[in-house]
C-alpha positions, 0 to 999 in steps of 0.5 A: 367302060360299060354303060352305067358303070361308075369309074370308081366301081370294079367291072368287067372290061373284056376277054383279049386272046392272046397267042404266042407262037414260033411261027407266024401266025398271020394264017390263023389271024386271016381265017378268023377275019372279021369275027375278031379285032386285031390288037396287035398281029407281029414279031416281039422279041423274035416270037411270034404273037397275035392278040385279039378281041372277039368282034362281036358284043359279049357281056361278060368274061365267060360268053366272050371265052365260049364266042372264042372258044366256038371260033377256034373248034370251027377251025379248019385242020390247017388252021388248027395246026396253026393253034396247035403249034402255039406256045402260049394260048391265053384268054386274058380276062380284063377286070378294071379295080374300083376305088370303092370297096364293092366285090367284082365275081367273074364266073367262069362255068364248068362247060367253059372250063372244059372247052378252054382245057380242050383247046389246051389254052389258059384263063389269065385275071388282069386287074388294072389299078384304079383309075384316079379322077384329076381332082384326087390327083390334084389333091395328092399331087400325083399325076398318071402321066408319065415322064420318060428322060431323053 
């Protein structure tokens, strides 16, 4: 959560990159080194996918795209192929909902809209649910755990 950010207020949360692919993308993943985290880098349901974070420290949803999008027009050409040939290019902007009713405006400007349609990708809003404090949880009687029958 960002520093000095309540649980109960909307925020920000982070850009993740998601690439799908029929072909691995291991390759564009290696170029992009130490300029990106790697969440997850692999096979799901037999498609290729990486799904990254920018590894340096962006504060809002439109610098951390733009630090993307600067990374993947440095691209070499073989790289670039790789990009080119993915199925799904999404910069998935994570929002974090509030509890308390306050408005949460995630600007995304014209030069990142364009630079985002230049590299044939998408914008994608995550909004993840509220997060419940233990003492409304106890008060419902609702927990956020999750059992799974074996």
């Amino acid at each position: 959560m960002p520093r000095g950010v309540s649980s109960s207020t909307a925020h920000f949360l982070n850009v993740d990159l998601d690439i799908y692919s029929k072909y691995n993308l291991r390759p564009l993943v290696d170029w992009l080194g130490k300029k990106v985290i790697v969440l997850y880098l692999g096979r799901n349901r037999g498609t290729y996918c990486a799904h990254l974070e920018i590894a340096k420290n962006t504060t809002t949803a439109d610098s951390t795209i733009r630090a993307f999008c600067r990374l993947i027009e440095a691209l070499p050409q073989a790289e670039r192929a790789w990009w080119n040939r993915a199925t799904v290019r999404s910069f998935s902007i994570g929002v974090q909902a509030g509890s308390k009713p306050n408005p949460l405006d995630v600007v995304i400007q014209p030069q990142t809209i364009r630079a985002v349609a230049d590299l044939a990708a998408q914008i994608v809003f995550t909004t993840y649910a509220p997060e419940q404090s233990k003492k409304s949880e106890l008060q419902t009687g609702k927990s956020s755990r999750r059992v799974r029958a074996i």
